[in-house]
N, C-alpha and C positions, 0 to 999 in steps of 0.2 A: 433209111427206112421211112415210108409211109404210111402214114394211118388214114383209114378213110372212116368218116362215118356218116351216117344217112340222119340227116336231120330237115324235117319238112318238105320233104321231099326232096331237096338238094342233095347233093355231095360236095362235101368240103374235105379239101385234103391239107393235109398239117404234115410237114415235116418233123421229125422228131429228136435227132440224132445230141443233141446234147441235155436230154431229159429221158432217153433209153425208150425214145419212141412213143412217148407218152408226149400228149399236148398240152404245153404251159399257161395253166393258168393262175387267174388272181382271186382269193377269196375273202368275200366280204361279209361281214355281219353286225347286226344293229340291234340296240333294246330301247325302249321309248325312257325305261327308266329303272334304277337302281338303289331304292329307296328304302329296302328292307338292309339285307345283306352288305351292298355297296363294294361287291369284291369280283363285278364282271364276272359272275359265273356264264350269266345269258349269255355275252356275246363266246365267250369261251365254250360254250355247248354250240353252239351253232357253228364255229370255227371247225371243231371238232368233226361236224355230223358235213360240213363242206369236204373236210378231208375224204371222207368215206365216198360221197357221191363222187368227188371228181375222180377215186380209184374207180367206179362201176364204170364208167364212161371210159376210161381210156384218158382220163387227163392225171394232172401234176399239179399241188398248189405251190407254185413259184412262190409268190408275198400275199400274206395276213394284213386285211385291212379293217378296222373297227369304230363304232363309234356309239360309246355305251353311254346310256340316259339320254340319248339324243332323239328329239321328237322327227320326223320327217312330215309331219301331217302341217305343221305350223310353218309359218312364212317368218324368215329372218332367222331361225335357229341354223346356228353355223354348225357342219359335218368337218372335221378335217380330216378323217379316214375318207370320206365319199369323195369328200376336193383332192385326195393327195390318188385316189384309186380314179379318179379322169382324166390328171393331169398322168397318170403313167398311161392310160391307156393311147391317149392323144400320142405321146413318145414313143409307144409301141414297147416299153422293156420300164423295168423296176430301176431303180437306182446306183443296182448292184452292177447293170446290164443285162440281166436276164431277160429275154424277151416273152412277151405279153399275148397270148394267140383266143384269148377269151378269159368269162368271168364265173364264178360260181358261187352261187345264194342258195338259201333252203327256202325263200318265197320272194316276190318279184318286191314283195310291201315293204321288205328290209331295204330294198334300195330305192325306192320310192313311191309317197303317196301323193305325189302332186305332179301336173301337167308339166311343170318346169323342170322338175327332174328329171321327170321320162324322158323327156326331148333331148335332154343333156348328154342324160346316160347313153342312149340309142345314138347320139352323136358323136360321144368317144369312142364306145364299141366298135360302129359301122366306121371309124375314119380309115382305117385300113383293111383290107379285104381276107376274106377265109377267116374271119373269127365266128366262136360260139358263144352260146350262153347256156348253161349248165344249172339243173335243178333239180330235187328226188326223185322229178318225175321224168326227168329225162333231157336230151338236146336239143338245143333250139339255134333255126337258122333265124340270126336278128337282120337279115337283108331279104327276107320273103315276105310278102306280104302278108301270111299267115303268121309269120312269128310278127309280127308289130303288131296285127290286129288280137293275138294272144295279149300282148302287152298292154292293150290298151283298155281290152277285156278287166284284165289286172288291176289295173288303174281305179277303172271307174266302180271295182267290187272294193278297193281300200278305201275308195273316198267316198261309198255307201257307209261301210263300217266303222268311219271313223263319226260321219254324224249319228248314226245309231247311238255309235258308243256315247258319244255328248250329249246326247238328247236322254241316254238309258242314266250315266252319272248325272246329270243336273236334276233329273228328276229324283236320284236316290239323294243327294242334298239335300233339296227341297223338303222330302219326307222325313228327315232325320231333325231335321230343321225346326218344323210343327210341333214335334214332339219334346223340341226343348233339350236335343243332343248336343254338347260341346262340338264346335267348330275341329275338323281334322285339321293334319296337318305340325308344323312346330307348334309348339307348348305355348302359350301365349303369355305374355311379361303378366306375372303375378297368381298365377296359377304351378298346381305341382303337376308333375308329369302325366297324373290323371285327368287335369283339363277338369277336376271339381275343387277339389281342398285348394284352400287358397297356400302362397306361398306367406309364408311368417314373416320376411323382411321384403322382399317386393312388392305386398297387399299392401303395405305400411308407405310406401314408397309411393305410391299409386294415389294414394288415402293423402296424402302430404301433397304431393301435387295438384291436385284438385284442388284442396284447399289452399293452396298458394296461387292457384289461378284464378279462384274468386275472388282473391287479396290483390288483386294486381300484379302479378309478377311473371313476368315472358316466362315464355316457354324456352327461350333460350338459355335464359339463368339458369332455369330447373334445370336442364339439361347438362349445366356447368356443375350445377351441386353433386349431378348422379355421377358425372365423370371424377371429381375430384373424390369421390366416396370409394370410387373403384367400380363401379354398378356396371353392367353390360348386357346385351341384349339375349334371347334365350338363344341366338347363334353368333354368338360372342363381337357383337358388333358394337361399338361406342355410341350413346346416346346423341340424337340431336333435337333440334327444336321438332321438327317433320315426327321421329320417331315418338317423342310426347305427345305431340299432339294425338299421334293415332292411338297411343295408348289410353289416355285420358276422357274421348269421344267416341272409346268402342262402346257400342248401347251392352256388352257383357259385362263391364265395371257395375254398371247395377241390375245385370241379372236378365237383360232382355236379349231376346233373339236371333240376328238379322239373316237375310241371306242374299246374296250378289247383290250388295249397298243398299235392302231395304228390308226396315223392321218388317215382321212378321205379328200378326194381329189374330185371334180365336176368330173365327166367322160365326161362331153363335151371340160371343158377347163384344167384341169390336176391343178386347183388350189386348196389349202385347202380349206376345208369348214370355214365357217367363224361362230362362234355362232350364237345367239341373245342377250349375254349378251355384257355388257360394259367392253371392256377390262381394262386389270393395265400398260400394256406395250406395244411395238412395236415388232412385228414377227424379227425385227432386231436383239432388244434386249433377246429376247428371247434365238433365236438360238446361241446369244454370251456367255449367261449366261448356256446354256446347254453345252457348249463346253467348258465351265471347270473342267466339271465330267468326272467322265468313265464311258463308258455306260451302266453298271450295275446297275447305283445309278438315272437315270433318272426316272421318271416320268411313259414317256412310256416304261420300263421295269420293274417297280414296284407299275404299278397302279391295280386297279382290274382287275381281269381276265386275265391278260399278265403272261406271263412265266418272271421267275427269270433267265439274264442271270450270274449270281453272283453265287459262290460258294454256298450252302445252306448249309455246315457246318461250326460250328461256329470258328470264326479266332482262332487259337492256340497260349498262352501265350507266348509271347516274355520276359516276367522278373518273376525272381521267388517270386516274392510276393504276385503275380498278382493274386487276390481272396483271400487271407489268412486277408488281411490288412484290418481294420474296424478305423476306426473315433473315437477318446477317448475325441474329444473336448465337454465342460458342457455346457448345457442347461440353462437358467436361473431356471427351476424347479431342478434342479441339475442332470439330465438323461443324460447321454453318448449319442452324437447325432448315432451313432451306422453304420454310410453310408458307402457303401465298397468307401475304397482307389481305384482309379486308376491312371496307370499308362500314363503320358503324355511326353514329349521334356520338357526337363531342357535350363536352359539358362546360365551356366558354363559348364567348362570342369570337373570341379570335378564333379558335379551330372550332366550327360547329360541325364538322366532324372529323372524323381521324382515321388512321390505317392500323389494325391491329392485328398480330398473329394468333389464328386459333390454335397453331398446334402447341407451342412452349407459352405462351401468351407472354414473354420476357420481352416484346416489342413491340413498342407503339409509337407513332408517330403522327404528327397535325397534320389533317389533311391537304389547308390550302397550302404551307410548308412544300409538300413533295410533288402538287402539282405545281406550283412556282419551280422547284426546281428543275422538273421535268422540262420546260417551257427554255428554264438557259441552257438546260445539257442540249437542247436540241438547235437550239440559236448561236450556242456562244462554244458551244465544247465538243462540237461533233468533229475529232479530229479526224481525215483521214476517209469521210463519207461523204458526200453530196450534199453541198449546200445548201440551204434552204431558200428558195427567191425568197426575194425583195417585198414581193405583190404577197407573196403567200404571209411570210410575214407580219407585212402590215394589215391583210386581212384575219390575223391570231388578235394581234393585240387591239386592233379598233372593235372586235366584236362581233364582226361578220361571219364569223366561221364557225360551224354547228360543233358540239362535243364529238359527234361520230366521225367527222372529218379530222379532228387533231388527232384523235387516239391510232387513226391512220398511217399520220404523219410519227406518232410516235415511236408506232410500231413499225415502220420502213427502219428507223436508225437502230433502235436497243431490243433484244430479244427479251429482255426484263431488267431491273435496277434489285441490288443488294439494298438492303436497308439496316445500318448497321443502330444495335441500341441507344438509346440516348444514355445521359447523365443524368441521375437522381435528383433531383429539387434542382437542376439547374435549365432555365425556361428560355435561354436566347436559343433563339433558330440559328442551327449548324446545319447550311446546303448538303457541305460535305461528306453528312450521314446518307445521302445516297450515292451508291457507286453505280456508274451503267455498266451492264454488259451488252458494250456494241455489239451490230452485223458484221 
């Protein structure tokens, strides 16, 4: 059996015989986001309402493909419904084998709002011949020049609408902003669900850091104290040094306003705006505890929407063990806690620093200890791998040779070293607490 049907002035014909003459296709659907509910109804409505279109047409939905909370407007967010619905269409057939003879969307936006996707999409579609493309409004020939220039009509009205829409939210920010409205979004550390009444034991928390970072005390310790308390982030994440800090140098701990990384000021009297939430501290305290940073690590340079004034590549290894080192300390189940060593300030002159595990913190070892050892497992113990010359060698120990070059050479022989616990008050250096795990 045959089906014909007239789309763009074309005729395309589709055999049908193992879909009862109806033409196979693949239906797809997207939500930018699921933020209320979070139970995929949207894409599951749209699925739905593909079903119905591809019955008015004369088609069949072979496979459901989806990709819910997924932005398509934005570069780098990854679709793995739209990657796994190109790669079948590229194949020609779904996984099952069912073949692929076109696609079907309830708007062109759901499957793309960017010049890269079109091109994609319209490349998997058109790889094999006689396919459609299917919408409430009807069939579309993707090999006419009328259907691409439809498409690309499409195109350029979503990528209207999406700056609209950015320009129409930023400005509804901004105005909420003025006015002194609590920040959307999660509940910020130290506030109740209202985003005004402070929280009873997080404001306290909050209150206590601050004033331990005017005392001198890292941000990293606080951060140990909050973890050892049990303390966790309002989306249940473990505190770090990063995390206090933001917490601590948001201008809302004392009541003021910001918006995309910069206070907010009255244009009559040149003063900050002031919330409506209940502060944690005084704009005194504030500005004293931001003035222990550098301005990179602030709040207002690494809140949403602000630019990074901070290097944005990642700091480069000061000690050569720096990533090879893993945690050999046991578990009561008997498992190797497995956490990378790093590298911190020793408090001797023989180890002026050391490797230590943040996750069980049950192991620590001298720093120059493990790179000394590193140095013979790779001269003297590499059984069974590629020697090390001669020249290379005596270019390690005369001095010649940079940190970034050994850790090189390191990393050619061992994919990382076990580092098993020491013994309690006993202070001679044992090599053999580190174990390599060769290539």
């Amino acid at each position: 059996m045959v089906l014909i049907v007239e789309s763009g002035g074309a005729v395309i014909q589709h055999g049908g015989s193992e879909t009862g003459g109806l033409i196979p296709v693949a239906s797809y659907a997207r939500t930018s986001e699921d933020s209320r509910q979070r139970d995929g109804h949207g894409v599951r409505y749209q699925l739905r309402i593909n079903e119905r279109t591809a019955r008015d047409h004369g088609c069949v939905v072979v496979m459901a493909y989806s990709d819910n909370a997924r932005s398509a407007s934005k570069a780098g967010v990854v679709r793995p419904g739209f990657d796994r619905l190109m790669a079948d269409l590229v194949r020609g057939r779904t996984d099952g084998g069912q073949p692929i003879k076109g696609v079907v969307c309830v708007a062109d936006d759901r499957l793309y709002r960017r010049a890269e996707d079109l091109a994609r999409f319209f490349a998997a579609l058109t790889s094999s011949p006689g396919r459609i493309y299917v919408d409430p409004q009807g069939v579309r020939d993707p090999y006419s020049q009328e259907g691409l220039m439809q498409a690309v009509r499409s195109l350029d009205a979503a990528a209207t609408e999406t700056r609209v829409r950015s320009r129409r939210l930023s400005h509804w920010h901004w105005a909420r902003a003025v006015e002194g409205v609590p920040h959307s979004g999660p509940r910020p550390f130290g506030w109740l669900e209202d985003r005004i009444t402070l929280h009873p034991e997080e404001s306290k928390l909050v209150e206590q850091a601050i004033s331990d970072r005017l005392s001198g005390k890292a941000v990293r310790a606080i951060a140990r104290d909050w973890c050892e308390l049990g303390v966790t982030g309002t989306r249940g994440g473990r505190p770090n040094g990063q995390t206090v800090t933001q917490i601590i140098t948001a201008p809302r701990v004392c009541g003021y306003r910001a918006n995309r990384g910069e206070l907010l000021f009255v244009p009559e009297t040149g003063e900050p705006v002031v919330g409506q939430w209940q502060p944690i501290s005084t704009p005194e305290l504030w500005h004293a505890v931001c003035a222990t940073f550098s301005p990179g690590s602030l709040f207002l340079h690494r809140g949403s929407g602000a630019p990074r004034l901070t290097d944005s590549r990642r700091p480069v290894p000061r000690h050569l063990g720096t990533g090879f080192l893993r945690c050999g300390a046991r578990s009561p189940d008997g498992t190797a806690c497995g956490g990378a060593l790093c590298a911190q300030k020793g408090r001797s002159q023989r180890s002026p620093y050391v490797y230590s595990c943040r996750n069980c913190r049950r192991c620590s070892i001298s720093g120059p200890l493990v790179d000394t050892a590193l140095e013979r497992l790779i001269f003297d113990q590499a059984h069974g791998c590629t020697r090390v010359p001669d020249t290379t060698r005596q270019r390690w120990q005369v001095g010649e040779m940079g940190l970034d070059e050994k850790r090189k050479i390191v990393g050619s022989f061992v994919t990382h070293c076990l580092v098993r616990p020491g013994v309690k008050a006993d202070h001679t250096w044992d090599f053999s607490r580190v174990e390599p795990i060769w290539r």
